[in-house]
Every structure is written in structure tokens, then in C-alpha cells.
KOLPA-238693 format. One record per residue (C-alpha): residue in three letters; residue number from 1; x, y, z. Coordinates in nm, 4 decimals. Example, Ala and Ser with C-alpha at 12.3 -4.5 7.8 and 13.67 -1.06 7.14 Angstrom:
REM residues 2
  dotor  roza         X         Y         Z
    Ala     1    1.2300   -0.4500    0.7800
    Ser     2    1.3670   -0.1060    0.7140
//
This chain:
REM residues 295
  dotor  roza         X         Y         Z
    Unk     1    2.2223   -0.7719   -2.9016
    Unk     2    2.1812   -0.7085   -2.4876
    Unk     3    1.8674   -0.8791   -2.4043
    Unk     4    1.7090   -0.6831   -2.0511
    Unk     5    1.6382   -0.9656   -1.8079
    Unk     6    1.6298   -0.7308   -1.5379
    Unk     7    1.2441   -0.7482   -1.3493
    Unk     8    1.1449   -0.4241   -1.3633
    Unk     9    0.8000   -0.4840   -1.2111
    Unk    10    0.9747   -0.5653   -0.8402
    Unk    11    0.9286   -0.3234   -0.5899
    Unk    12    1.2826   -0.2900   -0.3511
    Unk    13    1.1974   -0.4718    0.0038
    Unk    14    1.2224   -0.2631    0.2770
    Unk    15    1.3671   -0.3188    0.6545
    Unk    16    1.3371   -0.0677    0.9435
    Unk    17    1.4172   -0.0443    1.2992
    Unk    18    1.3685    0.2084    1.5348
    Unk    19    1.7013    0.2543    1.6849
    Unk    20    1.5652    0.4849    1.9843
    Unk    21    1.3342    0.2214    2.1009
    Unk    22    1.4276   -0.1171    2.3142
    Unk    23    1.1692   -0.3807    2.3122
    Unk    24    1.2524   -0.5447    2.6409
    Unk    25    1.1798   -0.2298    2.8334
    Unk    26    0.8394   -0.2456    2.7081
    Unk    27    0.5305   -0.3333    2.8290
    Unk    28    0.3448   -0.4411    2.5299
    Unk    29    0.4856   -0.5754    2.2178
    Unk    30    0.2546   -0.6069    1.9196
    Unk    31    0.2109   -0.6698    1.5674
    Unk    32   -0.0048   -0.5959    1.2391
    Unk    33    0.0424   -0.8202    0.9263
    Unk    34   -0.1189   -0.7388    0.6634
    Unk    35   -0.0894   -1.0067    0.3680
    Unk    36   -0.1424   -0.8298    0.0309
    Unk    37   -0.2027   -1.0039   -0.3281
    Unk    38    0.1274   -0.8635   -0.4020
    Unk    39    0.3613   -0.7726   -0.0900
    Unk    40    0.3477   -0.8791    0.2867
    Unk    41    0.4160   -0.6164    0.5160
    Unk    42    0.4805   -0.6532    0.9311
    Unk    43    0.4635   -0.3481    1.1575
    Unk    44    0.5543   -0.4262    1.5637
    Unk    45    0.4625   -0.1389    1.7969
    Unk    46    0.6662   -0.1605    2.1147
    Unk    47    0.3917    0.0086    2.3746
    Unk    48    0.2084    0.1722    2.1170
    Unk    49    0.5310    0.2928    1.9015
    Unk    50    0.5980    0.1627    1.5975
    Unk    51    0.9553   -0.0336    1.6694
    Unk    52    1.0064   -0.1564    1.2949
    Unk    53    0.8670   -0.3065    0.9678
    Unk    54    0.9507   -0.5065    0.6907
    Unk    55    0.7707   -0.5229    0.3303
    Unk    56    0.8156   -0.8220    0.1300
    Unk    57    0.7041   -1.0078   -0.2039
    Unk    58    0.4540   -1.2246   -0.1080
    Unk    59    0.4944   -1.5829   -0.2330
    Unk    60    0.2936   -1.8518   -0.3318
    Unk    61    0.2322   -1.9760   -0.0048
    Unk    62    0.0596   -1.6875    0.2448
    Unk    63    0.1621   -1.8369    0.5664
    Unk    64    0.5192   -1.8674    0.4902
    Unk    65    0.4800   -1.4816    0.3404
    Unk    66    0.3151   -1.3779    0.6550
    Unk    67    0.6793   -1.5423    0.8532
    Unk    68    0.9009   -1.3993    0.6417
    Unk    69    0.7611   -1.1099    0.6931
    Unk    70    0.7611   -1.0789    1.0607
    Unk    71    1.1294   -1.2357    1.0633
    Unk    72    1.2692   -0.9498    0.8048
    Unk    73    1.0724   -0.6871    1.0277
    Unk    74    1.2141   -0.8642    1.3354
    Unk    75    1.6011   -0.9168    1.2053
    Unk    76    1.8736   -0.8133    1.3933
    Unk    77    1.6709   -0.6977    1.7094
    Unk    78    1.6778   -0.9928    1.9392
    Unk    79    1.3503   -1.0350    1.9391
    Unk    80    1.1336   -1.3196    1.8308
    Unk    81    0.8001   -1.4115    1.6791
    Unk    82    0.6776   -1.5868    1.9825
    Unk    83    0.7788   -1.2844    2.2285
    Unk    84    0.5028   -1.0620    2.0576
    Unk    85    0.2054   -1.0526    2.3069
    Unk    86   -0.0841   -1.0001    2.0108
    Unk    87   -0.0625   -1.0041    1.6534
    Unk    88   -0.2992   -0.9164    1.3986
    Unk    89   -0.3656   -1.0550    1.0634
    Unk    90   -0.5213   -0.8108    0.7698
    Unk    91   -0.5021   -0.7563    0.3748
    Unk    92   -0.6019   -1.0499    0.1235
    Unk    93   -0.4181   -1.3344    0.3013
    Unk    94   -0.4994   -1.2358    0.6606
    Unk    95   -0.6897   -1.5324    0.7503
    Unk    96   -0.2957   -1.7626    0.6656
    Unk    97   -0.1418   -1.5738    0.9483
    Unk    98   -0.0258   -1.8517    1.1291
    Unk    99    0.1118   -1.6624    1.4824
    Unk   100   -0.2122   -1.4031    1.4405
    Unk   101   -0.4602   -1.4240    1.7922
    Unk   102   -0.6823   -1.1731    1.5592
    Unk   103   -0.8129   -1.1089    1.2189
    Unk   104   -0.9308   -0.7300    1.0799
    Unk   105   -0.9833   -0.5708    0.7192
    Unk   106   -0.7938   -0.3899    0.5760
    Unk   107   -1.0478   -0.0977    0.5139
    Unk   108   -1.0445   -0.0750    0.9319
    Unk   109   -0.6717   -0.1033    0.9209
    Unk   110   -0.5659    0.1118    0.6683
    Unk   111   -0.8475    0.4011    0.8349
    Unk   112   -0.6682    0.3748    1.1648
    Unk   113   -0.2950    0.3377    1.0415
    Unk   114   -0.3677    0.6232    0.8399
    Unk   115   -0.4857    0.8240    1.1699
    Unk   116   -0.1915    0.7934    1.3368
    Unk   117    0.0736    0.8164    1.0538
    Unk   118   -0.0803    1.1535    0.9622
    Unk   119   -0.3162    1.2357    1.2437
    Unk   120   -0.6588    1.2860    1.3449
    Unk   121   -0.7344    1.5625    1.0495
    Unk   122   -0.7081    1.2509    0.7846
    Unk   123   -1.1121    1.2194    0.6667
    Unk   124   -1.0623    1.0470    0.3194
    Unk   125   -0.7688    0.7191    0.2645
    Unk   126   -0.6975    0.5978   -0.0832
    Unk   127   -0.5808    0.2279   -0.0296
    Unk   128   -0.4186    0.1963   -0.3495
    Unk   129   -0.3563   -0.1975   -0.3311
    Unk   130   -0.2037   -0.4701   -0.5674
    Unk   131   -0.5360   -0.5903   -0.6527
    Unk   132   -0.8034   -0.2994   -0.5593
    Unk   133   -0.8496    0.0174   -0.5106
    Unk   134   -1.0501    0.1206   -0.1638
    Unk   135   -1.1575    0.4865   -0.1021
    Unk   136   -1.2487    0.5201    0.2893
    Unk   137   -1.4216    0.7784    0.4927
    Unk   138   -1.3264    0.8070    0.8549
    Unk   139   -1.3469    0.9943    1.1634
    Unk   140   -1.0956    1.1756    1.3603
    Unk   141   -0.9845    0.8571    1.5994
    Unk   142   -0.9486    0.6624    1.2748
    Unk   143   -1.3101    0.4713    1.2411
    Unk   144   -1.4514    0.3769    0.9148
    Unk   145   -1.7603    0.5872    0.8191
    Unk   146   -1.8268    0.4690    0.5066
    Unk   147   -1.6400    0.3229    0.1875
    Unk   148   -1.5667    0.1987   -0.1648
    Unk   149   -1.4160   -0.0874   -0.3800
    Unk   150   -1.3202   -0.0583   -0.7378
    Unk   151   -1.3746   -0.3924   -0.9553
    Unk   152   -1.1241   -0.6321   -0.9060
    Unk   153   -1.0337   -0.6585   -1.2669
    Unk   154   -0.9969   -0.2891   -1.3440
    Unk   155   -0.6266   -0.1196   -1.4256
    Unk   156   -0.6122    0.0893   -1.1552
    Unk   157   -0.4147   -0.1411   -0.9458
    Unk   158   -0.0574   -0.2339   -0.8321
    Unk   159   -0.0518   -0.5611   -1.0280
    Unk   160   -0.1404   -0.3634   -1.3699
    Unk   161    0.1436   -0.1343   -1.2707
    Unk   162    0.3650   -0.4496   -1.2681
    Unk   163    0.2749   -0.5620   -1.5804
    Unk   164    0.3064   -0.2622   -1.7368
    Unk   165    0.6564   -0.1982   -1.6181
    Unk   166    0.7533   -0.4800   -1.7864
    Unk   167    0.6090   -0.4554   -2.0995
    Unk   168    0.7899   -0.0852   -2.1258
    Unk   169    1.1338   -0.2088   -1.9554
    Unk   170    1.1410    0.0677   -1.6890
    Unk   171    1.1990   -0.0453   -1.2858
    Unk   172    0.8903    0.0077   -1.1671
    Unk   173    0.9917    0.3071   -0.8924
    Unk   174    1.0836    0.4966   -1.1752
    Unk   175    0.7981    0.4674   -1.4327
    Unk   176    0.5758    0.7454   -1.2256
    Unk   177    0.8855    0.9780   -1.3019
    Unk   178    0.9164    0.8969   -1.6345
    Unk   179    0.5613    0.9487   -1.7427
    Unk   180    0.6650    1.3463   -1.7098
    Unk   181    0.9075    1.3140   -1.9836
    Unk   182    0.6788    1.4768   -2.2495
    Unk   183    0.5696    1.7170   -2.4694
    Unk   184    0.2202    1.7272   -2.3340
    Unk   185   -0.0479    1.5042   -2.1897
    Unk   186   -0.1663    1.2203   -2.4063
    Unk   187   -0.5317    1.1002   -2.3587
    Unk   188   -0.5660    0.8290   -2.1265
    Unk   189   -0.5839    0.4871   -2.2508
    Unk   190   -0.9574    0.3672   -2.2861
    Unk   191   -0.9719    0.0255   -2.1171
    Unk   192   -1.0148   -0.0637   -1.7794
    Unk   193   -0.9118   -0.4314   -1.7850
    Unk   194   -0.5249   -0.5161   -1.7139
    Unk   195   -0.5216   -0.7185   -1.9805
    Unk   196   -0.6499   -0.5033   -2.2613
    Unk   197   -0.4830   -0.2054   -2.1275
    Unk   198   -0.1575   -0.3708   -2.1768
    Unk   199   -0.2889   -0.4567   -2.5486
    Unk   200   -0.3781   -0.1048   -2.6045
    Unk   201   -0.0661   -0.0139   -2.4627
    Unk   202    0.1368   -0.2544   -2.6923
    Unk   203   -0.0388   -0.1286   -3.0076
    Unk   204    0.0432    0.2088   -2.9235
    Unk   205    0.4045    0.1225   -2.8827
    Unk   206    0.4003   -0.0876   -3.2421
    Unk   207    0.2749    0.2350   -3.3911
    Unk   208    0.5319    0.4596   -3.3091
    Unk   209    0.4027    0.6176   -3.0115
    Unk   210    0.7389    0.7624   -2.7296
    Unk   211    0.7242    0.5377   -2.4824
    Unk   212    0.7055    0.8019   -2.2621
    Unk   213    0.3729    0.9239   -2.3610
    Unk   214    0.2615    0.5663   -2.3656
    Unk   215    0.3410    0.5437   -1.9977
    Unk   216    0.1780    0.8835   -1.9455
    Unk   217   -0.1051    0.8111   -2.1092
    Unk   218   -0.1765    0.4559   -1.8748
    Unk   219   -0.1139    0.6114   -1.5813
    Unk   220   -0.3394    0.9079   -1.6934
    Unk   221   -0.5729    0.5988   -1.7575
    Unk   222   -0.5523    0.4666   -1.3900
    Unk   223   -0.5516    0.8624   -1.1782
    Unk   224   -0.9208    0.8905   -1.3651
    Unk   225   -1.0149    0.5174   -1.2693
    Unk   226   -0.9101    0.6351   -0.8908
    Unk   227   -1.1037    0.9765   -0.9194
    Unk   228   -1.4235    0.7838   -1.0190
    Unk   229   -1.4440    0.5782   -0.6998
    Unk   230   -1.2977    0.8913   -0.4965
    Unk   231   -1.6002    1.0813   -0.6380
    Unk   232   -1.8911    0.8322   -0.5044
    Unk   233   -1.7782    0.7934   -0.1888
    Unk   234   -1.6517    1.1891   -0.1536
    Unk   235   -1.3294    1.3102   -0.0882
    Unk   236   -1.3299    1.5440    0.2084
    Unk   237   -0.9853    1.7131    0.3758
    Unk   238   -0.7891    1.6174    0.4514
    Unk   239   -0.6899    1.3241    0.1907
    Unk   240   -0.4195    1.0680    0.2242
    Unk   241   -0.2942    0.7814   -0.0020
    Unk   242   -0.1491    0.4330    0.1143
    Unk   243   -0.0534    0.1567   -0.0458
    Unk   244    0.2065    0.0808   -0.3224
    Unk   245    0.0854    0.3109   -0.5858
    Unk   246    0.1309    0.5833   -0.3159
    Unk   247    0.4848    0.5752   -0.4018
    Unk   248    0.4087    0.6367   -0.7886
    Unk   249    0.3538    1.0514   -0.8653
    Unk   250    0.2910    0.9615   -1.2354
    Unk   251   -0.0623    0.8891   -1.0638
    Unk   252   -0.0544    1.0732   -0.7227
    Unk   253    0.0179    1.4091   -0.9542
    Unk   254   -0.2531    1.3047   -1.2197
    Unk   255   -0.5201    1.2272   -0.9621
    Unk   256   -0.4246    1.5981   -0.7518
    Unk   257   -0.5275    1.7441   -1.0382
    Unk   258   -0.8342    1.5749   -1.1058
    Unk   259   -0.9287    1.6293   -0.7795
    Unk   260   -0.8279    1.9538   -0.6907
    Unk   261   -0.7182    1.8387   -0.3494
    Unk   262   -0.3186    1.7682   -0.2635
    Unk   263   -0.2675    1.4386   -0.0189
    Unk   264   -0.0763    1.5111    0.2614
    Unk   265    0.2721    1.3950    0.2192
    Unk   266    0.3670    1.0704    0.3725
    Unk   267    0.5990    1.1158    0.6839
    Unk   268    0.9267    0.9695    0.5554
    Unk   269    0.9573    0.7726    0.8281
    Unk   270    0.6550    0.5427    0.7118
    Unk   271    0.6391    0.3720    0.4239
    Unk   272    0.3221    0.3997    0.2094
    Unk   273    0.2800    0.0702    0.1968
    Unk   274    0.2364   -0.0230    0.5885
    Unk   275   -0.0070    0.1417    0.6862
    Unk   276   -0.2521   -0.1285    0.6767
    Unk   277   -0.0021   -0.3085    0.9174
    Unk   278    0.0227   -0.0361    1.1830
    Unk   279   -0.3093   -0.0073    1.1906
    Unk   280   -0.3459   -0.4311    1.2752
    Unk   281   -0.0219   -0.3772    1.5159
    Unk   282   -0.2406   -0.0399    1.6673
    Unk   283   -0.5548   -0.2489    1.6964
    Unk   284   -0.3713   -0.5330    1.8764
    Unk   285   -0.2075   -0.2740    2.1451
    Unk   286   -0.5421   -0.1538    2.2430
    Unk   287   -0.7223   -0.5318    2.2399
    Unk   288   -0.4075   -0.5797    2.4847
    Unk   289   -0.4705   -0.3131    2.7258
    Unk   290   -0.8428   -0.3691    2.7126
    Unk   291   -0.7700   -0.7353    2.8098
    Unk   292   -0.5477   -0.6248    3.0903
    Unk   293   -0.7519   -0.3830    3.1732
    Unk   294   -1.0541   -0.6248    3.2570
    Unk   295   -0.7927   -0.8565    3.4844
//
């Protein structure tokens, strides 16, 4: 018998550089890193451009995250932590940003990253995060109007998704995919802890139920958890998702048509998941001109 050691609830890392930029002929070099429950992410915006970015696992130490981070973003391009001019710390762990001048939320971060990764029309941003859910309303230069948290111990998250994965055996960037592999749509699964979701889930699976409609019928579970919070705090056009479970359409697809309303499609340039970090790196390029400004 094969036994499956594989770890199907790890997200790939992800390096990028901006080939068309240089840092040294800029002016301003700057930084967002936003230190999630689950991954660290780094953006660096070379005069107000994003230059590259880096998502990580983060580790059991959030400092040493936050530095990994910023050296994965940073690797290969010459240049170095302590060349940035401002860096911003955001997301759980933001405060254990050891190089950060600044600290922000992620609700402001995630608001204005979203503005400029999909523009000024963006009115409504799902952060769909590894251990909440946050459903902001902003305006059209990416300023928090008003906003929502889901319960900390509710399914809808990333780190449920994790668990989950594993308990099924599928890599996690495939189990959205897999959830359409069905006859039709199962009910979603009733509870809204982690915990005794994954029970249900098991039970389920010891009864005979196709793992398929298993999976369909947790992430089912999670898109109406989303809707819920989307519906207090309104969704108005036009709608955007960030975070991890951005990346997941077994939930993206479910919640569309809950909702009625289609998210703008992420630009494939940008990751999902750094959003939150452009937004500290954006937020850090305009604290910089402001402070040269009043020289």
C-alpha cells in the first residue's frame, strides 16, 4: 500500500520581478509587508510601481517571516533590505516587522491595493484571509467607508481550506476545480466551526458520500458564510476578491451566484494574495513624498 505524504494543504510560493523596471534609477523605493496567520507576502514599489513580490509560509516566528519575505521578494535584484526608503508593516503579524518605519491594517491596505490593482471603479473588497473573512466598502481613491469581520472561528477561511485539503488528499490549488466534478450541487455542510466542519465532512466521507460532492458541498458551505457578511455590509459594483481563497473558484463561482454580481478578474500580473502588501508599499510611497514634500 502507497501511503500519500504529500501536503496538500501548501499553497506554491511565489517570486516576481518586474524586469522593465531598475531600482537604482528610482527615486523612491518602498515596501508593504503584510504578515498573515498563514502566508507573508512583500510588495516593493520602485516610484510608485510595483517592482516585485514574494509570498511565503509564514513560520513560527513573525519577524523572521516578515525577512524572508522581503529577501525572496528582493532575490536576484541587487537590492537590499536596508536600501528601501519606507516600509510598511500590515496583516496579523504587522506589529513583528522588524525593518517597518510604519504600521497599517489590513482593511486600509487591502481597500487601497485593491484600488490600484483594479482601479478606482472597485466599491466592495472581499479579503478572504487565512484566519477571517473582511468585506470592505471604499471610495474611488481607495479609502475605507465602512466594513465587516466574520468570527474568527467560522469555516469560511484559508486555514479551514487547509485542513480540509488534507483530510480529502487533493493539493489545495486544485480542490476549487474539483468541487465541479459532479452530478449536481449537494447542500452545504451545516457547521460553521473548522473543526466540526471537518467532522461533518469526515462522516460524510465514512458514509459513502463521492468525495467530490463532499468537497462541493464545504465549499458550498463557506461561498454562503461569505455572502452573509457581504450582505450586511452591502455589496455595491464593482466587487473584487483578495486574498488566498481568491485563487479558489469552487467558492469565487459559488459566491457569484449567490450574489448575482461577477468580481472583476484579477490582473494576472498580481497575485490575489498581495494586495494587502501593495497597498502598505502604496501607503509608504505617498508618507515618502509627503515627508519630502514638507523639507
Amino acid at each position: 500500500m502507497v501511503i500519500d505524504t504529500r501536503e496538500h494543504w501548501r499553497w506554491p510560493e511565489v517570486h516576481w520581478v518586474n524586469k522593465e523596471l531598475d531600482w537604482r534609477a528610482g527615486g523612491a523605493i518602498t515596501a508593504g509587508v503584510d504578515v498573515g496567520s498563514i502566508s507573508s507576502k512583500t510588495a516593493v514599489m520602485v516610484d510608485g510601481k510595483l517592482y516585485a513580490y514574494a509570498i511565503l509560509r509564514t513560520g513560527a516566528s513573525s519577524p523572521d517571516s516578515a525577512v524572508r519575505a522581503t529577501k525572496k521578494a528582493l532575490e536576484g535584484t541587487g537590492l537590499e533590505i536596508e536600501k528601501i526608503h519606507l516600509t510598511i508593516g500590515t496583516g496579523y503579524g504587522r506589529i513583528n516587522v522588524p525593518f517597518a518605519q510604519k504600521t497599517l491594517t489590513e482593511i486600509a491596505c487591502h481597500a487601497r491595493g485593491a484600488n490600484f490593482v483594479w482601479g478606482p471603479t472597485v466599491r466592495t473588497v472581499l479579503d478572504m484571509g487565512g484566519q477571517d473573512c473582511k468585506a470592505i466598502q471604499c471610495d474611488e481613491r481607495g479609502k475605507v467607508t465602512s466594513f465587516l469581520m466574520n468570527d474568527k472561528c467560522a469555516a469560511g477561511t484559508g486555514r479551514g481550506v487547509e485542513a480540509f485539503a488534507d483530510l480529502v488528499k487533493v493539493p489545495i490549488e486544485k480542490i476549487g476545480e474539483e468541487s465541479f466534478s459532479i452530478k449536481e450541487e449537494p447542500k452545504p455542510i451545516s457547521n460553521t466551526c473548522v473543526i466540526f466542519a471537518k467532522s461533518e465532512a469526515l462522516g460524510l466521507l465514512r458514509k459513502g458520500w463521492d468525495r467530490n460532492v463532499v468537497i462541493a458541498s464545504y465549499l458550498s458551505a463557506m461561498a454562503h458564510r461569505v455572502y452573509t457578511l457581504l450582505e450586511r455590509v452591502g455589496i455595491a459594483k464593482d466587487f473584487v476578491i483578495s486574498g488566498g481563497i481568491a485563487k479558489n473558484p469552487g467558492v469565487v463561482r459559488r459566491l457569484t451566484t449567490l450574489t448575482g454580481i461577477e468580481p472583476l478578474a484579477p490582473n494576472p500580473q498580481y497575485d490575489p494574495q498581495i494586495v494587502g502588501a501593495i497597498g502598505g508599499a502604496l501607503f509608504a510611497h505617498a508618507m515618502l513624498q509627503k515627508q519630502k514634500g514638507a523639507k
